[in-house]
C-alpha positions as CSV (number, residue, x, y, z in Angstrom):
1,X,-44.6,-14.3,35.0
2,X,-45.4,-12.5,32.0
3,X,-42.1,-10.0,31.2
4,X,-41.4,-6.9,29.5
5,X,-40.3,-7.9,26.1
6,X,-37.5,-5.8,24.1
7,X,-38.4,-5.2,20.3
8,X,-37.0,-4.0,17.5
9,X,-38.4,-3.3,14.4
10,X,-36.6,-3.2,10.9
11,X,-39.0,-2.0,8.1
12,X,-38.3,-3.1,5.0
13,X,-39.6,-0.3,2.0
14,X,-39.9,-2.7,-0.7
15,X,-42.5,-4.8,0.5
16,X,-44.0,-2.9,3.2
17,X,-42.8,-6.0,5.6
18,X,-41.9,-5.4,9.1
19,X,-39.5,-7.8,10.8
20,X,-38.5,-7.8,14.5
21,X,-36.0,-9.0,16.8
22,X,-37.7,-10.0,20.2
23,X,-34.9,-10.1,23.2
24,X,-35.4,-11.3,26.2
25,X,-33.1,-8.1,28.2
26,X,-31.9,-10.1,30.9
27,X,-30.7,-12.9,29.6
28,X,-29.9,-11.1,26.0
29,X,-31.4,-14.2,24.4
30,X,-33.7,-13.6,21.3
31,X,-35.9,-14.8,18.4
32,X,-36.2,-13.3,14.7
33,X,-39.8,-13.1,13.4
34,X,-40.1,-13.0,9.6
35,X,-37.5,-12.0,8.0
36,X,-37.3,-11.1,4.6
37,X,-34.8,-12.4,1.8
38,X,-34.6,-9.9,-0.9
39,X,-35.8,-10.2,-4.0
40,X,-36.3,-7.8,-7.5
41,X,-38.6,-9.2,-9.5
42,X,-37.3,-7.0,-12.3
43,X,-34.4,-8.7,-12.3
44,X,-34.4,-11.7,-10.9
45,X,-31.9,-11.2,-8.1
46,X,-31.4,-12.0,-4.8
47,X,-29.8,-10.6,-1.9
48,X,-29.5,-10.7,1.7
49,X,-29.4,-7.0,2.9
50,X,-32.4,-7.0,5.1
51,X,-31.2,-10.7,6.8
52,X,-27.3,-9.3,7.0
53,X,-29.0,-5.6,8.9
54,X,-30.6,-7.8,11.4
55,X,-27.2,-10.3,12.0
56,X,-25.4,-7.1,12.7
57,X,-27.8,-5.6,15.4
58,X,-27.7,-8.8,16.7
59,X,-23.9,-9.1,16.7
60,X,-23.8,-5.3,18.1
61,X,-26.7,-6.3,21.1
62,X,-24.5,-9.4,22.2
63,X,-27.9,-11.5,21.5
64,X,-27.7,-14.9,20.9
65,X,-30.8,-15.8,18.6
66,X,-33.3,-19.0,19.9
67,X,-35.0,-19.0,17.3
68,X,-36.0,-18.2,13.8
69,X,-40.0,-17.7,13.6
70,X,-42.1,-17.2,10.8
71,X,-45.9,-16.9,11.4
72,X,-46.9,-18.2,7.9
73,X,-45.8,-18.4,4.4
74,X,-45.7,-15.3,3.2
75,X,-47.2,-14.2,-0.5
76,X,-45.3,-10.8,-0.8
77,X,-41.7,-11.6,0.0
78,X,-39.1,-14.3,0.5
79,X,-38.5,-15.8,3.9
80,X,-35.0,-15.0,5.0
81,X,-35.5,-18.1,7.6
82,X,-33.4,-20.6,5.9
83,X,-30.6,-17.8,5.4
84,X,-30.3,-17.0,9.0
85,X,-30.1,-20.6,9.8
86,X,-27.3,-21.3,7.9
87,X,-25.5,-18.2,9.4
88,X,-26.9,-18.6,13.7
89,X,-27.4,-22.0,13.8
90,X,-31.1,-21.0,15.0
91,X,-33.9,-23.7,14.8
92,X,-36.8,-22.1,12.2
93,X,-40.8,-22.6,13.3
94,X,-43.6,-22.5,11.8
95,X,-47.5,-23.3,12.8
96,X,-48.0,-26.8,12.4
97,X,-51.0,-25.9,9.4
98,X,-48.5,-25.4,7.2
99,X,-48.4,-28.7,6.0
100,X,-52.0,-27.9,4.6
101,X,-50.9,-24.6,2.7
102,X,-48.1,-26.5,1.4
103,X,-50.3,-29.6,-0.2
104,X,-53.2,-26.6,-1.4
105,X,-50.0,-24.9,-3.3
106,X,-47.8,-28.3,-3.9
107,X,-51.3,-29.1,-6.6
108,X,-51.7,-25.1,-7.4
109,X,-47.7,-25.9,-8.9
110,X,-47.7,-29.3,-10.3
111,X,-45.0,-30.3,-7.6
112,X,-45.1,-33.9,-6.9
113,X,-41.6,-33.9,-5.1
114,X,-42.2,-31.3,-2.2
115,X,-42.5,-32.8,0.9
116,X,-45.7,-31.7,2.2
117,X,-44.7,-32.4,5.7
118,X,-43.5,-29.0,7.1
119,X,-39.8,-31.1,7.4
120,X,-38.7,-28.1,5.8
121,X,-38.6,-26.3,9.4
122,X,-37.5,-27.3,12.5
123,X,-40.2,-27.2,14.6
124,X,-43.7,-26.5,14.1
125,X,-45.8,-25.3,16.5
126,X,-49.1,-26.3,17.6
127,X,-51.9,-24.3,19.0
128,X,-51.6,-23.4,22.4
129,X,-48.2,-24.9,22.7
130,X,-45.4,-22.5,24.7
131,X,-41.9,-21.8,24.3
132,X,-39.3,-19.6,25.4
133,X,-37.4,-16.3,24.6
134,X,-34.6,-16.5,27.2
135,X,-36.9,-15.9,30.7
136,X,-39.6,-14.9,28.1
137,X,-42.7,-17.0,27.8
138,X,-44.3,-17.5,24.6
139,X,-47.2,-19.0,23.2
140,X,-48.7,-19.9,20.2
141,X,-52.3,-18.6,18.8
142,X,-53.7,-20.4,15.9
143,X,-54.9,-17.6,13.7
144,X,-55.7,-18.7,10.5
145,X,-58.3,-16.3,7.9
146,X,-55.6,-14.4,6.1
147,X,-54.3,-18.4,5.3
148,X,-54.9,-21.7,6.4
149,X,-52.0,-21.4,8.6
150,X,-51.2,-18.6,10.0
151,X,-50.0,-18.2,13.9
152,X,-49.5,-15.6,16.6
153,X,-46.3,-15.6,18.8
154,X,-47.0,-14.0,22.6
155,X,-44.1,-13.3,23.6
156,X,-43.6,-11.6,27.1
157,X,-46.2,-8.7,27.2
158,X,-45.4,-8.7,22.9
159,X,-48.0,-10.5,20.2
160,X,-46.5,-10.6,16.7
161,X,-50.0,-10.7,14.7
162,X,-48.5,-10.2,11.0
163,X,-51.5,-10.4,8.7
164,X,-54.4,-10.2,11.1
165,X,-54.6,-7.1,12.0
166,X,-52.6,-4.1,10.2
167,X,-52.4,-0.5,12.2
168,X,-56.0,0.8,13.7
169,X,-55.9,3.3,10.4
170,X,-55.4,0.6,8.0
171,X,-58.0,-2.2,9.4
172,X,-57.6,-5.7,8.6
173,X,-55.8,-8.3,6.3
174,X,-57.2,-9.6,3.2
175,X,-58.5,-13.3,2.9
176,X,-58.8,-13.9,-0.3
177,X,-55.6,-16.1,-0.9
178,X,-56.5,-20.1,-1.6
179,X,-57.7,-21.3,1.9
180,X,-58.0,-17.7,3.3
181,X,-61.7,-17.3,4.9
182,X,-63.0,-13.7,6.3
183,X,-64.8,-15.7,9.2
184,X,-62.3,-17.6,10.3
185,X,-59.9,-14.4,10.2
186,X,-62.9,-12.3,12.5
187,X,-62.7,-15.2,14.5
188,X,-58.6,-15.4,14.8
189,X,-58.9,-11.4,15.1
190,X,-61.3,-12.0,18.7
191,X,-58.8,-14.3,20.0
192,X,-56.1,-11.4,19.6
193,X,-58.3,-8.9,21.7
194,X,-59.1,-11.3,24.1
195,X,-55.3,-10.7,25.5
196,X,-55.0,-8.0,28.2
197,X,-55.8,-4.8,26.8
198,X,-51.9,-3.5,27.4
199,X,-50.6,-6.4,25.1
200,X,-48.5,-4.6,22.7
201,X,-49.4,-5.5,19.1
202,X,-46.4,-6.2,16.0
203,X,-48.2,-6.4,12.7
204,X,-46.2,-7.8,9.9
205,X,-46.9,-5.3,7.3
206,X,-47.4,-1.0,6.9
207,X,-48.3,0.6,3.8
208,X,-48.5,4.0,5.1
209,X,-51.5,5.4,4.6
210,X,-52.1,9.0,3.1
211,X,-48.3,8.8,2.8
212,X,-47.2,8.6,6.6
213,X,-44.6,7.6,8.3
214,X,-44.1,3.9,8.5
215,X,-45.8,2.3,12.0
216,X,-46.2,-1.1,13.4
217,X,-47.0,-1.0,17.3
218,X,-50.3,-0.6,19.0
219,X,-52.3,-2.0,22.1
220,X,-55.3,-4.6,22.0
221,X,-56.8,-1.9,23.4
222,X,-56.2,0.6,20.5
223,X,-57.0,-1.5,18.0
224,X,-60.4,-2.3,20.1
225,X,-61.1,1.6,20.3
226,X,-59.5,2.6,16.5
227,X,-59.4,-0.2,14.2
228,X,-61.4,1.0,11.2
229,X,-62.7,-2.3,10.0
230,X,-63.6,-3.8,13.5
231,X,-63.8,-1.0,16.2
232,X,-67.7,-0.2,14.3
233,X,-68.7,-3.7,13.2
234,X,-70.3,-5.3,16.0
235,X,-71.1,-9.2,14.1
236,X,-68.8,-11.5,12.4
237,X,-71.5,-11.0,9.5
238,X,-70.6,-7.4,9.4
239,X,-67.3,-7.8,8.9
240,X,-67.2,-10.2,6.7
241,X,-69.7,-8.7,4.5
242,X,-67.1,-5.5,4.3
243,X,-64.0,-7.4,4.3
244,X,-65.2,-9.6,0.6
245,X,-66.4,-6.5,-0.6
246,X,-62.9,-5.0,-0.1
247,X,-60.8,-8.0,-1.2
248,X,-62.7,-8.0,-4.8
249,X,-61.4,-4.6,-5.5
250,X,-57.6,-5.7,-4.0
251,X,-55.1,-7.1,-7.1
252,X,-53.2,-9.7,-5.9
253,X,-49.8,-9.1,-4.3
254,X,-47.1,-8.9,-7.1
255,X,-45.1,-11.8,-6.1
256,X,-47.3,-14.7,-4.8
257,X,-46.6,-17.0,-7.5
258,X,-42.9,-15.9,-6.8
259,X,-43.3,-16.0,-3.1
260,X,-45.1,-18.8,-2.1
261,X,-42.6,-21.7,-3.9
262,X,-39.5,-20.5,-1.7
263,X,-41.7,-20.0,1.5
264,X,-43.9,-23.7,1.6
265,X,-40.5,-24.9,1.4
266,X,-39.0,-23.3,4.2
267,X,-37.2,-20.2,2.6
268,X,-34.8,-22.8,0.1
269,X,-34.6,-21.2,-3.3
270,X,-34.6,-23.6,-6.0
271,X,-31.7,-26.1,-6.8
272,X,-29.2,-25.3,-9.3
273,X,-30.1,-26.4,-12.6
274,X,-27.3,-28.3,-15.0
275,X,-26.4,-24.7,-16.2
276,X,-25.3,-23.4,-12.3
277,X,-28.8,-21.6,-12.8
278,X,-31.9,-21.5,-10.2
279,X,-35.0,-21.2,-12.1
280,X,-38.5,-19.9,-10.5
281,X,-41.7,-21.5,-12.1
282,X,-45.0,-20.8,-11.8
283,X,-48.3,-21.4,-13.4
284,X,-50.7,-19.2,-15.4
285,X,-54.1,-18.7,-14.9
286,X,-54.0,-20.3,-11.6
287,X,-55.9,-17.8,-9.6
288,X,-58.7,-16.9,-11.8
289,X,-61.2,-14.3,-10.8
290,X,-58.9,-11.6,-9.2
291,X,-58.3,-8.4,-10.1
292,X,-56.5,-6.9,-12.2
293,X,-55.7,-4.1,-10.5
């Protein structure tokens, strides 16, 4: 029995992320999808605002949180995953690919000592394999195009796409990150709106076009109808055609290089160095070719 799924949204302004709590209203069980540690680049500080908001809905709900989900490394913030953890007691997921992104980017930083294993997480999730949400079922879509990686949760009548599919006015996700691929992402994008046309839809990101209001829910059959970089293209050689051409004018996303060295490694910051210190590192000239912006 596929039931009614309760979601709550928290938009985060900084990044343009969007990070849900999926409950299961019966049973007032319920899973976090990716959250988002804070982060100023400007700075170099850290905080746990966003995390903390969504512990004290959770606290005011009378949830108890299942688990901690993430549907791939992110490039464009930090994952709160290994925060929440330490503060619920939650098990953290990922898809199973991840051990691939994490030995593409363990060479991309010269990082002999990460464990390219996904130990990092709890549990990672194969394709097609099911779970729970309370009396929720869930399953798991490999979805990989915007990275090697990437997954969709079903949950109940609920799919949380993140970078697939953005609202029908802003199309698609880029696939230009190392290991992303246009095709496979047209591919991951049919799967999506193969489920029943009433599926509701939670992307992972909104950058408010023309200046509106921040959005993040729609139908497969919106997205079918609306989507402005699918709902005209009728081949996968269409859309990938427009898709490169789009991702050669796109810089890349300011923290990456930041990003991605917390995220393969499960949302840990850095140790402390000798000085009390965490230090971030990354390489130059490591993605060469992109723009500029």
């Amino acid at each position: 029995m596929n039931l009614k799924a309760e979601v709550t949204a928290f938009f985060d302004p900084r990044t343009f992320s969007v990070q849900y709590v999926v409950a299961d209203p019966a049973t007032k069980k319920c899973a976090i999808v990716d959250p988002v540690l804070d982060f100023d680049e400007k700075s170099g500080t850290t905080a746990t605002v966003n995390a903390d908001h969504i512990l004290d809905f959770i606290e005011e709900r009378g949830l108890a949180v299942e688990w901690i989900l993430d549907t791939h490394p992110h490039a464009d913030h930090f994952s709160a995953a290994r925060y929440l953890k330490s503060k619920t007691g939650a098990p953290t997921a990922i898809g199973e690919r991840v051990v691939d992104v994490q030995k593409l980017w363990k060479g991309i930083y010269n990082w002999p000592e990460l464990n390219a294993d996904g130990s990092q997480w709890d549990k990672l999730f194969a394709e097609g394999e099911t779970f729970s949400v309370g009396e929720l079922e869930g399953k798991v879509l490999f979805s990989p195009g915007h990275t090697l990686a990437s997954i969709t949760y079903v949950v109940g009548d609920t799919a949380f796409i993140h970078d697939t599919l953005f609202m029908p006015d802003s199309g698609t996700a880029r696939a230009d990150f190392p290991g992303g691929s246009a095709g496979r992402l047209w591919q991951s994008i049919q799967e999506i709106l193969s489920l029943p046309a009433e599926t509701r839809l939670f992307t992972g990101h909104d950058y408010q076009p023309g200046g509106r209001e921040p959005k993040w829910e729609s139908t497969v059959a919106e997205q079918k109808a609306g989507n402005s970089h699918i709902s005209k293209l009728l081949t996968e050689a269409e859309f990938v055609a427009v898709r490169e051409a789009r991702d050669r004018t796109l810089p890349m996303p300011k923290l990456i290089l930041h990003a991605l060295q917390i995220n393969i490694n499960g949302g840990r910051l850095p140790e402390p160095e000798a000085n009390g210190k965490r230090y971030l590192k990354f390489p130059l000239d490591a993605l060469q070719g992109a723009n500029w912006g």
